[in-house]
Each structure stands twice: as structure tokens, then as C-alpha cells.
RODO-2510 file (C-alpha; in nm, 4 decimals, decimal comma):
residues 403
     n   res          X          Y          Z
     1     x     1,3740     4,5676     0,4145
     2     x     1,4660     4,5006     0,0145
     3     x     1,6618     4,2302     0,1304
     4     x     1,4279     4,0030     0,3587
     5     x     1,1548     4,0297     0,1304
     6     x     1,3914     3,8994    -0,1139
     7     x     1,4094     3,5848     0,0624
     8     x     1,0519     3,5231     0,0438
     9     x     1,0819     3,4377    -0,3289
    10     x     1,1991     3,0798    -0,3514
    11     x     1,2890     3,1088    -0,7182
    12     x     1,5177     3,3677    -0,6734
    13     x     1,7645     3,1444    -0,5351
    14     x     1,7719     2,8738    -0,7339
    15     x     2,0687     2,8153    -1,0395
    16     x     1,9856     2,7955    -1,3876
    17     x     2,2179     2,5680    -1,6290
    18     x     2,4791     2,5845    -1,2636
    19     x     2,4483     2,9817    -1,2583
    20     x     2,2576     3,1963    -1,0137
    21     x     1,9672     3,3223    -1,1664
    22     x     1,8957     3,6580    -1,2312
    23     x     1,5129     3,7340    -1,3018
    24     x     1,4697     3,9974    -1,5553
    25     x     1,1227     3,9202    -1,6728
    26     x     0,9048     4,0369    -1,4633
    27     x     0,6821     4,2191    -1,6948
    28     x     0,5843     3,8628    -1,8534
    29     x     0,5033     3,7231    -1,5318
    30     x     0,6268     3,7968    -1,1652
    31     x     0,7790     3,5417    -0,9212
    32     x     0,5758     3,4220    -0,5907
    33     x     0,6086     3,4694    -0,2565
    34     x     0,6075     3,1394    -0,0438
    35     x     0,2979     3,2989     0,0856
    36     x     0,1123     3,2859    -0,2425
    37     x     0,2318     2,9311    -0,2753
    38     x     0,1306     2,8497     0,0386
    39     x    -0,2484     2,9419    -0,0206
    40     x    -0,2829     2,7830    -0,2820
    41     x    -0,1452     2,4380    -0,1726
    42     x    -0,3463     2,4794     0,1819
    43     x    -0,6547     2,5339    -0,0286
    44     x    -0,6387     2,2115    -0,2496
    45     x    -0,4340     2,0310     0,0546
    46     x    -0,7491     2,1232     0,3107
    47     x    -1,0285     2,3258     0,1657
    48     x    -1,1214     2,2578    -0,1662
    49     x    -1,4794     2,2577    -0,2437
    50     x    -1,6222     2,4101    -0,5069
    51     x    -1,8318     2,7446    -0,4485
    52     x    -2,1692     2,9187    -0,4226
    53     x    -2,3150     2,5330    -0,5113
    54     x    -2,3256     2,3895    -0,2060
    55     x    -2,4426     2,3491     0,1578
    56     x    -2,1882     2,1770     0,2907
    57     x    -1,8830     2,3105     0,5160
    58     x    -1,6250     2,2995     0,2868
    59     x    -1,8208     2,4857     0,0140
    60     x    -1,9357     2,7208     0,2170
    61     x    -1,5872     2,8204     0,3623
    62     x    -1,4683     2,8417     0,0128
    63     x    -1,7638     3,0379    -0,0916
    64     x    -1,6364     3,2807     0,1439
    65     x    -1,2754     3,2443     0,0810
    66     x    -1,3145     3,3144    -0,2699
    67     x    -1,5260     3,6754    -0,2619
    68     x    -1,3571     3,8247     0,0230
    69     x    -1,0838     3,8280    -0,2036
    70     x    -1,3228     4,0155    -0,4421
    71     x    -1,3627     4,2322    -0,1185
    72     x    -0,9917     4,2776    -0,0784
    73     x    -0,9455     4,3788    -0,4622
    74     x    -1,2188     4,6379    -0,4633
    75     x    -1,0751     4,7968    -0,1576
    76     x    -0,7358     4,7666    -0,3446
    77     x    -0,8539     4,9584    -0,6164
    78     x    -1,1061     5,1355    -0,4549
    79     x    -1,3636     5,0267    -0,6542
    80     x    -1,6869     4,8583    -0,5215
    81     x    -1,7162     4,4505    -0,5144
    82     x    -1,9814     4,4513    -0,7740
    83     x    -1,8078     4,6260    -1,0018
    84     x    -1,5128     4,3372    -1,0058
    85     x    -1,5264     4,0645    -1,2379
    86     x    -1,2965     3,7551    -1,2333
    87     x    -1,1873     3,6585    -1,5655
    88     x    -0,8779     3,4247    -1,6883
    89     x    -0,6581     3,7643    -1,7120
    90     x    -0,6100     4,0949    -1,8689
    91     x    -0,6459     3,9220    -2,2304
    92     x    -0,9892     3,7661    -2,1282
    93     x    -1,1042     4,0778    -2,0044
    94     x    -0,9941     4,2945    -2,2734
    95     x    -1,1905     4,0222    -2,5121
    96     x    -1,5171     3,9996    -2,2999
    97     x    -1,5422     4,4505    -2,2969
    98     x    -1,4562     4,4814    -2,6648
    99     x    -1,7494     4,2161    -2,7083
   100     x    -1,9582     4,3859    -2,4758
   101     x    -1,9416     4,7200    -2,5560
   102     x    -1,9993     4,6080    -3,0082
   103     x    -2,3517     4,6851    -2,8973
   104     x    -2,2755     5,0721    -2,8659
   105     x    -2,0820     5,0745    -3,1990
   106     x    -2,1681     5,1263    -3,5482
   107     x    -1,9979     5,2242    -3,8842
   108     x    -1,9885     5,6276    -3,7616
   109     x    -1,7793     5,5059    -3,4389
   110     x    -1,4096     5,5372    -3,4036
   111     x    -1,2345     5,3136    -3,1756
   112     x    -0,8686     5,4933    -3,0601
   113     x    -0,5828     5,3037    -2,8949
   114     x    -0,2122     5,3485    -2,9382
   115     x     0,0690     5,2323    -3,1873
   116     x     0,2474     5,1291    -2,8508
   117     x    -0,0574     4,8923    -2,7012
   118     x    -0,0002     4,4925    -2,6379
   119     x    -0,1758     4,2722    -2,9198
   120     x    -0,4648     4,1861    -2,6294
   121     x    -0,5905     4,5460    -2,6961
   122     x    -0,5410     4,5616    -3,0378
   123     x    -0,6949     4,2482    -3,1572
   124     x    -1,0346     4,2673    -3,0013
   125     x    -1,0684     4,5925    -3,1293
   126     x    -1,0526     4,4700    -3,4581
   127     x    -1,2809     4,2118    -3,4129
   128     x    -1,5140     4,5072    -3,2733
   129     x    -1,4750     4,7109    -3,5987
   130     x    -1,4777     4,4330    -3,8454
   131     x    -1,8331     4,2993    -3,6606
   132     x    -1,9545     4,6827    -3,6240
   133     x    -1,7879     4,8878    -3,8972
   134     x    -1,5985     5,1051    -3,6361
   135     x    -1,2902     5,1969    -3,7365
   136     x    -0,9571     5,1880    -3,5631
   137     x    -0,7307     5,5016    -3,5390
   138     x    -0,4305     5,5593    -3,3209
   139     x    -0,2289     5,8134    -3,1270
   140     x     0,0311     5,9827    -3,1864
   141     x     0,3638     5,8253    -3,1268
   142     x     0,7437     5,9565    -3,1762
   143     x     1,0043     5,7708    -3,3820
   144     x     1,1511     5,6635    -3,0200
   145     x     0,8252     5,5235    -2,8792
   146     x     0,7300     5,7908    -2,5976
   147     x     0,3142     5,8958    -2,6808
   148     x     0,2855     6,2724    -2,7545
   149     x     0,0422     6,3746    -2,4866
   150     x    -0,0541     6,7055    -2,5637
   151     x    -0,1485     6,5959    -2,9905
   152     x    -0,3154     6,3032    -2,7994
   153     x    -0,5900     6,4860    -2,6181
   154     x    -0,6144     6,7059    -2,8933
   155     x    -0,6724     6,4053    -3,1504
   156     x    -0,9394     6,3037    -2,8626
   157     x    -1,1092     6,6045    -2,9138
   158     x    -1,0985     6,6300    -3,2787
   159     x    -1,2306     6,2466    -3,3668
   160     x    -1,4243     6,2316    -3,0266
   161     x    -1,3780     5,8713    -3,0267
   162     x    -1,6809     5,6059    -2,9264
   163     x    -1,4377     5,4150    -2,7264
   164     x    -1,0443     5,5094    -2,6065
   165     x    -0,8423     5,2069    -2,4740
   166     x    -0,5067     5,2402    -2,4405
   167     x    -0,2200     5,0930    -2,1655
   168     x    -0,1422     5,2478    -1,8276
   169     x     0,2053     5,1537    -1,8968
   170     x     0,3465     5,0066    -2,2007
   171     x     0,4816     4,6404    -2,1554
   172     x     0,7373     4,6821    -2,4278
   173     x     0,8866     4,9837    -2,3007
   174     x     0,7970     5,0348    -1,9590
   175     x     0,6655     5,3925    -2,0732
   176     x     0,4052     5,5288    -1,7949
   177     x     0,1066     5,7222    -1,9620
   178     x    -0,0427     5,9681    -1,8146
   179     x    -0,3955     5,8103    -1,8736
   180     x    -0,5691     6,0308    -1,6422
   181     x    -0,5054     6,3538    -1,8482
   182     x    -0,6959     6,1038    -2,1340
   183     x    -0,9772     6,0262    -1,9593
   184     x    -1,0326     6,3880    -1,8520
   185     x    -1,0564     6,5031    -2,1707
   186     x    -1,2267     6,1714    -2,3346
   187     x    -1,4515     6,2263    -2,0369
   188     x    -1,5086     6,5615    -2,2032
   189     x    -1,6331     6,3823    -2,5538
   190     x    -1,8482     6,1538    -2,3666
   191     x    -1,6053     5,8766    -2,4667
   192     x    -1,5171     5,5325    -2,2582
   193     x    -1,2392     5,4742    -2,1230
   194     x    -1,0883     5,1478    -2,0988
   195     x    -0,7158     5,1197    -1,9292
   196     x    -0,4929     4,8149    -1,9496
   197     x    -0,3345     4,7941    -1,6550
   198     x    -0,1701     4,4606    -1,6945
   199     x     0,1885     4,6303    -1,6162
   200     x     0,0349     4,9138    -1,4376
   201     x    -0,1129     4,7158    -1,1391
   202     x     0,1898     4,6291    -0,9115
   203     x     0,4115     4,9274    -0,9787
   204     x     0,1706     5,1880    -1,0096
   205     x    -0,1154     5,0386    -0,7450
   206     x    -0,3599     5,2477    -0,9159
   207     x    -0,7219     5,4240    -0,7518
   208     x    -0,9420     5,3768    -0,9852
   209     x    -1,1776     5,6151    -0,8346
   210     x    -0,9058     5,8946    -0,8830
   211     x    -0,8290     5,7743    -1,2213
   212     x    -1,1804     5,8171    -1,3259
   213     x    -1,2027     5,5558    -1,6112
   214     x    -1,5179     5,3269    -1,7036
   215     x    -1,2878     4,9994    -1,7785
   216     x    -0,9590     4,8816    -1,6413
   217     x    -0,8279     4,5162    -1,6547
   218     x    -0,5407     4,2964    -1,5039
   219     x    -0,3716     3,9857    -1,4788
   220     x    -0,2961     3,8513    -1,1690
   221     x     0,0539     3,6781    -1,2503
   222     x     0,1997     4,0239    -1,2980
   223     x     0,1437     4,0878    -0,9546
   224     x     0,2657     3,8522    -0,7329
   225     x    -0,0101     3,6374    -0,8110
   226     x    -0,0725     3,2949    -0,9528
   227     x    -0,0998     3,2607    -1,3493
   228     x    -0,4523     3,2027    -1,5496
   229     x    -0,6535     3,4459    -1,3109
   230     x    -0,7074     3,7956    -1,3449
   231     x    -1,0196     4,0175    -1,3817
   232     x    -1,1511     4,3784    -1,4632
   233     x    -1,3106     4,6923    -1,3455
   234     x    -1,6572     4,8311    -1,4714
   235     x    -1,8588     5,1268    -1,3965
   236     x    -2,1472     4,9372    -1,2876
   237     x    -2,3866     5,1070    -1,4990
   238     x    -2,1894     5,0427    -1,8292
   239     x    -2,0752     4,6669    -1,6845
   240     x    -2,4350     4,5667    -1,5900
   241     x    -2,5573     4,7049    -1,9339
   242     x    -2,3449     4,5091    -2,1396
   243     x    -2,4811     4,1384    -2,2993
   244     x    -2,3409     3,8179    -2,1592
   245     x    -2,0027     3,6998    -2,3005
   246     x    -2,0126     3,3402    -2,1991
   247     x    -2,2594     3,1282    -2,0926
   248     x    -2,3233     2,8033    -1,8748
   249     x    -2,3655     2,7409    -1,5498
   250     x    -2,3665     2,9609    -1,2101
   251     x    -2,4361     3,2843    -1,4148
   252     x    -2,7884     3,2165    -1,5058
   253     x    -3,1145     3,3181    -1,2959
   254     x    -3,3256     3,0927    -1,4376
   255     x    -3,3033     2,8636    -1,7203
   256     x    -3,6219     2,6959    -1,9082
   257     x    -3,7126     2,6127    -2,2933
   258     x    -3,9017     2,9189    -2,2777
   259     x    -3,6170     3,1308    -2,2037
   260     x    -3,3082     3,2284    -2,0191
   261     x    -3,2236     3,4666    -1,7888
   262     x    -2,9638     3,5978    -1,6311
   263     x    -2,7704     3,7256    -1,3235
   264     x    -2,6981     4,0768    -1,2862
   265     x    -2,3147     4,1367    -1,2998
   266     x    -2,0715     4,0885    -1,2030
   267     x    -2,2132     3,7037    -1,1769
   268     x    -2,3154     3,7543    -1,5379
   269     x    -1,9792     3,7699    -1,6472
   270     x    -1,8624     3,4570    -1,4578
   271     x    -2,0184     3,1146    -1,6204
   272     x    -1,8481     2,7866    -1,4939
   273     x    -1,6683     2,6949    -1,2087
   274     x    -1,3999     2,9968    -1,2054
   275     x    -1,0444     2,9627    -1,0691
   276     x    -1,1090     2,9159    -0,7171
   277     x    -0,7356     2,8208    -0,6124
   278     x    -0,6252     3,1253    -0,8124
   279     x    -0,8597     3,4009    -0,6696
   280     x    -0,7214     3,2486    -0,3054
   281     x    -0,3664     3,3020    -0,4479
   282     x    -0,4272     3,5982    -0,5386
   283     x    -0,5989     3,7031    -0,2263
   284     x    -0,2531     3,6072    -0,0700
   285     x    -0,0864     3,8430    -0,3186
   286     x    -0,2517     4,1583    -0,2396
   287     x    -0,2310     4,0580     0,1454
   288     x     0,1420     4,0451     0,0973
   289     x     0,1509     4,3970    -0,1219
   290     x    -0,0635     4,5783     0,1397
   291     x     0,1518     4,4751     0,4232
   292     x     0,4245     4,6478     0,2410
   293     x     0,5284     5,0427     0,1827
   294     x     0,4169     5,1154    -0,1464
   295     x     0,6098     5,3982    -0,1997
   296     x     0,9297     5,2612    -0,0437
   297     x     0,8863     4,9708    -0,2666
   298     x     0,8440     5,2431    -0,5920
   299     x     1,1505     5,4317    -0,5354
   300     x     1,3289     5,1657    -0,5074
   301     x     1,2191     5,0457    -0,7967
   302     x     1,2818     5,3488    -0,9526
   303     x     1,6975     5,3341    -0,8299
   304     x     1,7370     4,9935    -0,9919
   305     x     1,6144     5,1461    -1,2669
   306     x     1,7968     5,4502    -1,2584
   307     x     2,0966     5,1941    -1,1794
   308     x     2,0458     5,0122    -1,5005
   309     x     1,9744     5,3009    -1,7276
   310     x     2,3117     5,4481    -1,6353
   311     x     2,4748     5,1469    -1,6823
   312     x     2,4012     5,0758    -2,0218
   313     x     2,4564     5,4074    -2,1068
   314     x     2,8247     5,3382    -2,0769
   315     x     2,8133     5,0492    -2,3016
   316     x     2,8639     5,2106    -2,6882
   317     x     2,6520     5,0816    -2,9257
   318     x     2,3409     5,0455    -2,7054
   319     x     2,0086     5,2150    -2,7828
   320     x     1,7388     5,2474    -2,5153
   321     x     1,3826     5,2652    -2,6588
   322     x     1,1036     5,4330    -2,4641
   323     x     1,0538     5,7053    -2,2161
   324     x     1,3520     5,6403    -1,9540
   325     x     1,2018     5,9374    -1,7600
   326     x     0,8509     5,7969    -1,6713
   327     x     0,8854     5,4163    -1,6688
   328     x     0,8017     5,1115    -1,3980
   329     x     1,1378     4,9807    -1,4900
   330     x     1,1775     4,8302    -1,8033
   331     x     1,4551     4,9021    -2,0226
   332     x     1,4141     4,7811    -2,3632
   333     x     1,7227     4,7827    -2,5788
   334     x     1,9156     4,6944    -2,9229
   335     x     2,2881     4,6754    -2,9755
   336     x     2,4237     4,7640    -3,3189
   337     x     2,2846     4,5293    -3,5895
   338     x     2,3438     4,2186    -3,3321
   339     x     1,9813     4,0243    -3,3273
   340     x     1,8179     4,0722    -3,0063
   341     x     1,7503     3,6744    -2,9608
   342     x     2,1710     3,6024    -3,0004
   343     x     2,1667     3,8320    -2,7372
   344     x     1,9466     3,6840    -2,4861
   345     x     2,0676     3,3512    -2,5933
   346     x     2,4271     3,4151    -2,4707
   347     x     2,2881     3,6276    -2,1565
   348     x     2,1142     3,2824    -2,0126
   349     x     2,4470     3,1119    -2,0621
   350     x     2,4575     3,3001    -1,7640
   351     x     2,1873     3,2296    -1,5975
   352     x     2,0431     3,6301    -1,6995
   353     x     1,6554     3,5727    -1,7792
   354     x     1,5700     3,8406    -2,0537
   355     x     1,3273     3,8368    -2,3202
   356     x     1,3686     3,9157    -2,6726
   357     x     1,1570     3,9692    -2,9776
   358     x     0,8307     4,2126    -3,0283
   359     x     0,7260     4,1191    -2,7139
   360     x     0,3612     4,0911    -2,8323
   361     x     0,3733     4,4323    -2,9840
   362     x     0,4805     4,3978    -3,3447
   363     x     0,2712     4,7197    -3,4364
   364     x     0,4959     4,9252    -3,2455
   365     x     0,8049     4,7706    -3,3638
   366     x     0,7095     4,8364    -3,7289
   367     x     0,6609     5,1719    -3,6011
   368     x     1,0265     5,1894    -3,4176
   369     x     1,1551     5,0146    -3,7582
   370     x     1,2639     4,6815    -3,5543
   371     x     1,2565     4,3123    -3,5530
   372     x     1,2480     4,3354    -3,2093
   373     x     1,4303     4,4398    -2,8887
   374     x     1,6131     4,2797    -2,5752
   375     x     1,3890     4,3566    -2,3072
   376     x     1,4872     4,3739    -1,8851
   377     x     1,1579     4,4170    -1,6922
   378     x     1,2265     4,4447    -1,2809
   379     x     1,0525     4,4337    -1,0025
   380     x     1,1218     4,5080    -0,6400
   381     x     1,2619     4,1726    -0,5774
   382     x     1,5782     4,2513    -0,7918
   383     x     1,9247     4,3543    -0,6797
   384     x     2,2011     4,6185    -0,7372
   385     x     2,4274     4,3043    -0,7703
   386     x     2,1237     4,1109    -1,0260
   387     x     2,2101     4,4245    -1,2432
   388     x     2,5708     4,4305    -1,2041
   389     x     2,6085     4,0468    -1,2624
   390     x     2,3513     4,1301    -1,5740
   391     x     2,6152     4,4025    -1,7179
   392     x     2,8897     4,2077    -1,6959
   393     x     2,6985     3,9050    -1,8881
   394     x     2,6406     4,1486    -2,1793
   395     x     2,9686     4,2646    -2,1610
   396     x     3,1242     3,9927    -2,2240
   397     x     2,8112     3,8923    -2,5117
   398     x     2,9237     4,1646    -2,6567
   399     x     3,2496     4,0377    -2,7253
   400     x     3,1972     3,6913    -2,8417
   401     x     2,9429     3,8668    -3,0621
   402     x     3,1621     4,0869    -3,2427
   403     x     3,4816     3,8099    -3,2139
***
């Protein structure tokens, strides 16, 4: 099965610099399925129109295009449609709840995250604080990068934070948190919950019901899905409760010089003509993922992974960072003193993509005490042989490295 849905990647078998490529960067942004493609050329090729404006065919068969996709994600999630909002991605949503919730926040708040989160959930937290007087604290985090659950909750309990927003699984690391043992006992201290699931969404496939948080966000690029579209989950109560981000067109109810008012969400949230093409892609994206085995695709995920681990293992001098018991399959690595970007550098000679540096998570780094790490994020689309032509690139960067 691994195999033909391989072929349905067109990327995957192209050459970079007269080398195969092998894709190993999947946690940055995913490669599409001709499928995805396909939607979103048939929708500028034959149906674009723009939507909810208009009476006319084409808008109106956009119009209902674009929120049965809405539809489709809610049922995804299990979540209800008006509790979806479309945003640019995971970044825009994280920036649009951290504005949102400043109204519930004052100088007797703490906001808590973690030392391992992506900058998109770090930086509009500090915005929060600096426009609130909140203040930031974090959880606790060993020297290798793996959260210490149990002095988590209990910091929960002991701070009883306003607001707890930390990652589903870390992007650097591939480290899987068990979030729902958070929110259980944030639940406890009347706390909200926000969860990034940017890396979380495609491997994990998450109920959000089940998970029982107020907040979770997503990109859909990271899951199959076409880049600058994405969107998040809200409680409805807390979502519709929140002030306007944005404002313009399409999310008003009535505008005069008298006054302004406005749709209740998740149209609040959505001003301007949103990503139409996107949202369609998308739609093709989760079509694709729910005609698949979820859990066949997961395990073997998890033997690539496994695959990889023990492969580097048997390379002295290499250092795996993270948890490499729960992870989606990222393996995030140093060799010696050698800097991670020579590394990557000589790997693409080879047509190996990798990336190297913080990876948008320089907090955690200063935390690890590193510059930065070379980092292999895969997804299901990824081979046994991907991995061993991937070993035998380092291999032999090793040696011209230390020549």
C-alpha cells in the first residue's frame, strides 16, 4: 500500500542537482498528492468565483465548495462547523487567540507554555503579557529536551495558570506530549487550554472532543495540504466571546457611521476574501487522509522511525535530542563539534533534504546549550531505501568533514 501511495507524490520523483531526492522535511511543510494539485488547478481552471457575495452560478458553487470543506474538517476533528475558523495557518491563529483572549488577562495572570514550544506560541504570548501585565512562566524541561510530565501538572496546579498553551508535538524534536493529562488537570484550575497542533495534525489525527481542550490550531501545508491556509478550533462559547481580530469586509453585520457590528463567529474571525483555492486544496487533503488507514499509516511511520533511530545509533559521535520513545518521527541530531548547516550542506550534495539550525525554537536550544541541530522530519511517503540512501550520505559527510 506504502508504495502506490508513494507514487501519488510527484515531487518525490524528481532529481535535485542530478540526484534522486530524498524528502526529509516534512515537518516544515509536507509534499502534495496530485490530488491536492489537481483541486486546486480545476478550481481556478473552471470554478473560480469568489464566495458568499454573489448570486451567480459560479459563486454559488464555490460558496458551497468552500464550507463543506469546513464540514469535512469539523467531522475530522470532531468538532462542530461553527467552531472552525479559517485563518492563514497555525501562526495566524496562534496570533488572533493570544489577541483574543488579552481581554481575560491582567497583571495577576500567568500565561504557561513550554521551553520546547515553536516561536508562533511564544511570541504572541509576549505580546499578551507586555499589553496585559501577565507574565510568562514555563514547564519543566530536562537537559535532553523530553517535558517532565508529572512536575508539569503539578506546576499547573501550583501557579493555576490563566491560560496553558503548549505543542501537541514538538517540531524540533518530534517529542509527543501527552497534552491530554494537561488539560485534565488545567481543566481542574479552570485554566484554557490552547494546543498547537501544527505537527500534531497528520500523524496524530487528533479528536478534539476526546482531547478536551478550548483552543487548538493548524496549518494546512503540514498535512498534505496547500501552503498559506490553515485555521483553528474554539469552544464556541470562549471563540464567540472573544473581540474581532481583523476587520473589513464579509465579517461585518452591518456597517454605518453610527456604528459597526458584527457577525457571530466563526464569520467574525474571517474579514476579506479568504483563501478560497486553499480551503478546496485542503478539502482534497483530508479526502485523501480519510480514504486511508490511519493506523496502518502510524506504524509505519513509527518503523521508519524506529529504522532511522537505530541507524544512527551506529554512527559514533551522533547525539539524538528529544524523546525517541514518543515521537511522530523526527530525529533531531548533532555530530561532534561539526556545525549542523556543513552538515546539511554536504547531505544535499546528495540530493538529502534536511534542515538545520534552531528550527524556529532558539529558546529551547539555549536550553539544550546549542546553536542548533540537523533535523530529519518523515512522513508516510518516505522509504526504507530514502533512509538508507540518507545514512550513507552522512557517512560519507562525515568523512570529508573530519578529512
Amino acid at each position: 500500500m506504502i508504495e502506490q501511495l508513494r507514487k501519488d507524490f510527484p515531487l518525490l520523483h524528481t532529481q535535485v542537482d542530478e540526484q534522486p531526492l530524498c524528502y526529509f522535511d516534512s515537518a516544515a511543510t509536507t509534499q502534495k498528492p496530485q490530488s491536492v494539485i489537481d483541486a486546486v488547478n480545476k478550481f481556478y481552471q473552471q470554478e473560480n468565483a469568489n464566495v458568499h457575495r454573489g448570486a451567480h452560478t459560479l459563486s454559488a458553487a464555490a460558496t458551497t465548495q468552500y464550507e463543506a470543506v469546513r464540514t469535512k474538517l469539523a467531522d475530522f476533528l470532531n468538532v462542530t462547523a461553527k467552531e472552525v475558523v479559517w485563518t492563514k495557518g497555525a501562526t495566524d491563529s496562534l496570533n488572533l487567540i493570544a489577541y483574543g483572549l488579552s481581554d481575560r488577562l491582567n497583571k495577576d495572570n500567568v500565561i504557561l507554555i513550554s521551553p520546547l514550544e515553536h516561536h508562533a506560541n511564544i511570541v504572541p504570548w509576549q505580546q499578551a503579557a507586555k499589553r496585559t501585565g501577565a507574565r510568562i512562566e514555563t514547564l519543566p524541561v530536562s537537559t535532553q529536551g523530553i517535558l517532565d510530565l508529572e512536575a508539569s501538572k503539578q506546576l499547573i496546579k501550583t501557579l493555576r495558570p490563566k491560560i496553558l498553551s503548549v505543542c501537541h508535538a514538538s517540531n524540533a524534536l518530534g517529542n509527543i506530549h501527552d497534552v491530554a493529562s494537561l488539560i485534565d488537570v488545567a481543566n481542574q484550575c479552570g485554566t484554557i487550554t490552547v494546543i498547537d497542533g501544527a505537527q500534531s495534525f497528520l500523524h496524530l489525527r487528533p479528536d478534539l472532543t476526546a482531547l478536551g481542550c478550548d483552543f487548538f490550531v493548524f496549518s494546512a501545508h503540514k498535512a498534505l495540504g496547500p501552503t498559506g491556509v490553515g485555521g483553528l478550533f474554539g469552544r464556541y462559547e470562549l471563540l464567540n466571546d472573544m473581540p474581532v481580530y481583523q476587520t473589513g469586509g464579509e465579517m461585518i453585520e452591518r456597517v454605518s457611521f453610527s456604528g459597526t457590528t458584527f457577525r457571530a463567529a466563526p464569520g467574525k474571525f474571517e474579514p476579506g476574501t479568504p483563501n478560497i483555492s486553499g480551503v478546496i486544496g485542503f478539502g482534497a487533503a483530508l479526502d485523501y487522509l480519510n480514504a486511508i488507514d490511519a493506523s496502518a499509516l502510524a506504524c509505519f511511520e513509527q518503523s521508519l522511525y524506529r529504522y532511522l533511530v537505530d541507524a544512527l545509533h551506529d554512527i559514533d559521535g551522533i547525539t539524538i535530542w528529544g524523546d525517541t520513545k514518543q515521537n511522530i518521527g523526527v530525529v533531531s541530531f548533532t555530530y561532534k563539534d561539526e556545525h549542523h548547516f556543513d552538515i546539511a550542506t554536504f547531505l544535499n550534495t546528495y540530493g538529502v533534504a534536511v534542515r538545520s539550525g534552531h528550527h524556529c525554537t532558539q529558546p529551547l536550544m539555549e536550553h539544550l546549550s546549542l546553536s542548533g541541530t540537523v533535523r530529519v522530519s518523515l512522513a508516510f511517503y518516505n522509504s526504507y531505501q530514502d533512509i538508507d540512501t540518507f545514512i550513507d550520505a552522512l557517512k560519507d559527510t562525515i568523512d570529508m568533514l573530519e578529512e
